[in-house]
C-alpha positions as a Python dict, from the first residue, in 0.01 Angstrom:
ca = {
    (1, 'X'): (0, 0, 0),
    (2, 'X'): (330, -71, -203),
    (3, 'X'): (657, 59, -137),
    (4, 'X'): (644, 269, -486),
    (5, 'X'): (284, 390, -423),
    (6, 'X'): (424, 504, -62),
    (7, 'X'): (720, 685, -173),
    (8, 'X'): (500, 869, -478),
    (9, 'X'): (283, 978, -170),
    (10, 'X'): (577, 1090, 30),
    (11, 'X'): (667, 1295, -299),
    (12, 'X'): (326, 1419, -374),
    (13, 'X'): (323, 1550, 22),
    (14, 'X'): (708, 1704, -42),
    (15, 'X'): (488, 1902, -345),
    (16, 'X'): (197, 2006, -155),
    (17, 'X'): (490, 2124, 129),
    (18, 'X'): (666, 2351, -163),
    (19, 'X'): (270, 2467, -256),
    (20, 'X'): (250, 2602, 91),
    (21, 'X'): (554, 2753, 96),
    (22, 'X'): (519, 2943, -246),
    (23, 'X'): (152, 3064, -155),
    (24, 'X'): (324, 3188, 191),
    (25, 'X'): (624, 3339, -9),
    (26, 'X'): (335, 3517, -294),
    (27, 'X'): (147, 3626, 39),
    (28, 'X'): (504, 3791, 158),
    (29, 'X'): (586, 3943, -133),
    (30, 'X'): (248, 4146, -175),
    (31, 'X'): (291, 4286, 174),
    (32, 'X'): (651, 4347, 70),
    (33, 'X'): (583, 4514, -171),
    (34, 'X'): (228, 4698, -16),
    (35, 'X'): (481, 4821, 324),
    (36, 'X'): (717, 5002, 0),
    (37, 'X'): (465, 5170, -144),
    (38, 'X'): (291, 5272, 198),
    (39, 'X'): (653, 5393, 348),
    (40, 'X'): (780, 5514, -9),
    (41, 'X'): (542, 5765, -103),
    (42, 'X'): (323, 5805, 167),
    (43, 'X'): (561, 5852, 506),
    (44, 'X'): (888, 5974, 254),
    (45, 'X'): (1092, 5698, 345),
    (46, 'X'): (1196, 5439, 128),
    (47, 'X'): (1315, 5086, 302),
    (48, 'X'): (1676, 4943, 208),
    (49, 'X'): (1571, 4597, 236),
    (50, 'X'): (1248, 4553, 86),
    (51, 'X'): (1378, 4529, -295),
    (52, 'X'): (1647, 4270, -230),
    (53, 'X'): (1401, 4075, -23),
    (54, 'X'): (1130, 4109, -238),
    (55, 'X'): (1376, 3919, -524),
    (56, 'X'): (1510, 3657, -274),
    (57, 'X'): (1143, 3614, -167),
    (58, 'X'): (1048, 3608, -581),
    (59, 'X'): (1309, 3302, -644),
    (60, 'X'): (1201, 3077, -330),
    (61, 'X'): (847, 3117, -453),
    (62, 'X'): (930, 3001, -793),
    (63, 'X'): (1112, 2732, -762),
    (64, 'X'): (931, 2598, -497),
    (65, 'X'): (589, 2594, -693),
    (66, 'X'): (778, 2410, -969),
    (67, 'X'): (692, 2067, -846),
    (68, 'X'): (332, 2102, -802),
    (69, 'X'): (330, 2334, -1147),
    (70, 'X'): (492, 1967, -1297),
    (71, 'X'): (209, 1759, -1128),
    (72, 'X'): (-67, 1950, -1258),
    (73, 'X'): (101, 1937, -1595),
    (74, 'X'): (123, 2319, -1595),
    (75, 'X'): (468, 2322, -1763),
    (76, 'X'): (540, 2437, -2136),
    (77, 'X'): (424, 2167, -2369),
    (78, 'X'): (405, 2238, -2739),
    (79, 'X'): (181, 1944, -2847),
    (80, 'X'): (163, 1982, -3259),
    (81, 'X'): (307, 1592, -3318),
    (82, 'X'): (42, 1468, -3088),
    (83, 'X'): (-185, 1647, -3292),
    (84, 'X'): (-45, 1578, -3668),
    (85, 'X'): (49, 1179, -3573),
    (86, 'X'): (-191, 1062, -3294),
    (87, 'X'): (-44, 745, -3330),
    (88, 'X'): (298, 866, -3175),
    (89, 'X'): (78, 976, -2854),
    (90, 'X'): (293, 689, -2648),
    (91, 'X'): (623, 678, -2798),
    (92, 'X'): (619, 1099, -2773),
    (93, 'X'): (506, 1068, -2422),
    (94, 'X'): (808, 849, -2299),
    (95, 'X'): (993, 1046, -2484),
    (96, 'X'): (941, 1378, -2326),
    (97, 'X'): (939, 1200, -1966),
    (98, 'X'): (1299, 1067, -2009),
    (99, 'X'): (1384, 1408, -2162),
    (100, 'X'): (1226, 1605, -1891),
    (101, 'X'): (1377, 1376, -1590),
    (102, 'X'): (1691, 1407, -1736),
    (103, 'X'): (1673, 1750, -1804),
    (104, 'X'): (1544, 1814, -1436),
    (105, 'X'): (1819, 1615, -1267),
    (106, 'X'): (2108, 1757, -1477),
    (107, 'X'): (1945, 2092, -1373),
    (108, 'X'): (1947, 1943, -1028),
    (109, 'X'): (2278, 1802, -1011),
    (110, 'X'): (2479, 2159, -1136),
    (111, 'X'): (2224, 2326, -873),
    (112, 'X'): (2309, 2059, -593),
    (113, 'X'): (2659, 2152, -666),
    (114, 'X'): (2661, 2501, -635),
    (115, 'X'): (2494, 2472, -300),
    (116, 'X'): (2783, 2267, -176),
    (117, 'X'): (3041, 2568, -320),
    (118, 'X'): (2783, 2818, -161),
    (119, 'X'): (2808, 2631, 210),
    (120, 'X'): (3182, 2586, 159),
    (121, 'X'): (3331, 2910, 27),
    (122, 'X'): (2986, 3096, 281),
    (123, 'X'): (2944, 3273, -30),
    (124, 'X'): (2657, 3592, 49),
    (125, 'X'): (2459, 3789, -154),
    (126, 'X'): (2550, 4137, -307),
    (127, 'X'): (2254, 4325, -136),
    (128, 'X'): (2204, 4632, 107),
    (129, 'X'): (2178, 4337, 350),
    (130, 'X'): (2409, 4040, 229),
    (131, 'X'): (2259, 3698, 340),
    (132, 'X'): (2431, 3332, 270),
    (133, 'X'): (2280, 3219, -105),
    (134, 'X'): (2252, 2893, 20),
    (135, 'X'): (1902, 2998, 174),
    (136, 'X'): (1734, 3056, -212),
    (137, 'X'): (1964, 2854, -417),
    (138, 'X'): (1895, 2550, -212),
    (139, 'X'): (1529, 2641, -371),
    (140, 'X'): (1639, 2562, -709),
    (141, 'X'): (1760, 2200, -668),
    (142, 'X'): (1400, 2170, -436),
    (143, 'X'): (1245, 2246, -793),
    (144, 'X'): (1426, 2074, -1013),
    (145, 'X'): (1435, 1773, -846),
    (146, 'X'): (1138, 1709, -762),
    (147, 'X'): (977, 1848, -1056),
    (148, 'X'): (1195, 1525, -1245),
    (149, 'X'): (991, 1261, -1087),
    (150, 'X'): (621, 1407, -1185),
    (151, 'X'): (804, 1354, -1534),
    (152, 'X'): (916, 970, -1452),
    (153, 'X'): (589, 937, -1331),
    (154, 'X'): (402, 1075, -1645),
    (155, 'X'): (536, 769, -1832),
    (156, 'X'): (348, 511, -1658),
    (157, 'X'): (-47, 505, -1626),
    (158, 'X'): (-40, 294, -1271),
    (159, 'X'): (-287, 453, -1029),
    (160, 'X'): (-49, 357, -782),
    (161, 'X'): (236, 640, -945),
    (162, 'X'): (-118, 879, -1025),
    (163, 'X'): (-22, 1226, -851),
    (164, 'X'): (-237, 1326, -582),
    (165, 'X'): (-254, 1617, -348),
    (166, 'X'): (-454, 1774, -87),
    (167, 'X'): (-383, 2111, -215),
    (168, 'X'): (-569, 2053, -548),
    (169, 'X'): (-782, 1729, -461),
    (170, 'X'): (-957, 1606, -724),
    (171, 'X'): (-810, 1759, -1001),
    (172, 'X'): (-654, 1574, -1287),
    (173, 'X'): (-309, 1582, -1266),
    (174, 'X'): (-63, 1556, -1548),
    (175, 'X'): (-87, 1460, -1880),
    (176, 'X'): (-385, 1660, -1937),
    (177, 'X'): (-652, 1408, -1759),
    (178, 'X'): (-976, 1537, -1687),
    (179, 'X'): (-1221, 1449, -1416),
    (180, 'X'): (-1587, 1494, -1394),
    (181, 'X'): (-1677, 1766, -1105),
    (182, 'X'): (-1862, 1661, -822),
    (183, 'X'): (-2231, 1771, -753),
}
């Protein structure tokens, strides 16, 4: 196994990791928001917590799904120059990935940042209970970054860059491929 074929499994396994952690986090929120409901309107309490964790909770999801949302190609793409000039399929494709990493690690970058001014200044959120914003926007550079290489790796049709995970195994990933199921 290469070096480049290792370290696009080591990224593909950082993807499935943020997978897990958004499925957790949409798990969370639903008995979030179930305890809120039970304890608003049925015991006439309502929790000070709950709505503020609920959006915390919301943002960590999110942006940890982003990766694995970019390796299934399950991003925004608007496709009418494929469709009008098939013949710019290739050019259109690199394109978009050099685009879409740089968009992704400029995104990154100004996130990365922030993080650093959040740990420095131990800036907290404005909530009924404050916590340090380094704990979701940490979350944001996960997402970003990440998602940037699935687009560097869209550009090249190696099987040795070819996403794979263990969430989703066998299913195409990116640029629309499609499989055959298995019987």
């Amino acid at each position: 196994m290469s070096l480049i074929q290792r370290l696009c499994r080591v990224h593909d396994g950082i993807s499935d990791f943020g997978y897990v952690i958004g499925t957790l986090g949409l798990a969370s929120m639903a008995a979030m928001y179930c305890y809120e409901v039970l304890t608003r309107y049925f015991l006439g309490t309502a929790t000070d917590w709950a709505n503020d964790m609920f959006s915390n909770v919301l943002l960590v999801t999110i942006f940890a799904l982003v990766p694995h949302a970019t390796r299934m190609g399950q991003h925004i793409s608007i496709s009418l120059l494929i469709e009008l000039v098939p013949s710019l399929q290739t050019a259109l494709r690199i394109f978009a990935g050099l685009f879409g990493v740089a968009v992704c690690l400029l995104a990154a970058w100004m996130s990365f940042e922030e993080n650093l001014r959040h740990i420095e200044l131990e800036i907290v959120t404005e909530q009924n209970r404050p916590i340090p914003k380094i704990f979701m926007s940490i979350w944001l550079t996960f997402g970003f970054f990440f998602a940037s290489f699935y687009f560097l790796r869209a550009m090249f049709s190696s099987d040795a860059v070819k996403p794979v995970s263990w969430i989703t195994p066998g299913r195409a990933a990116l640029a629309g491929e499609e499989t055959e199921p298995a019987l």
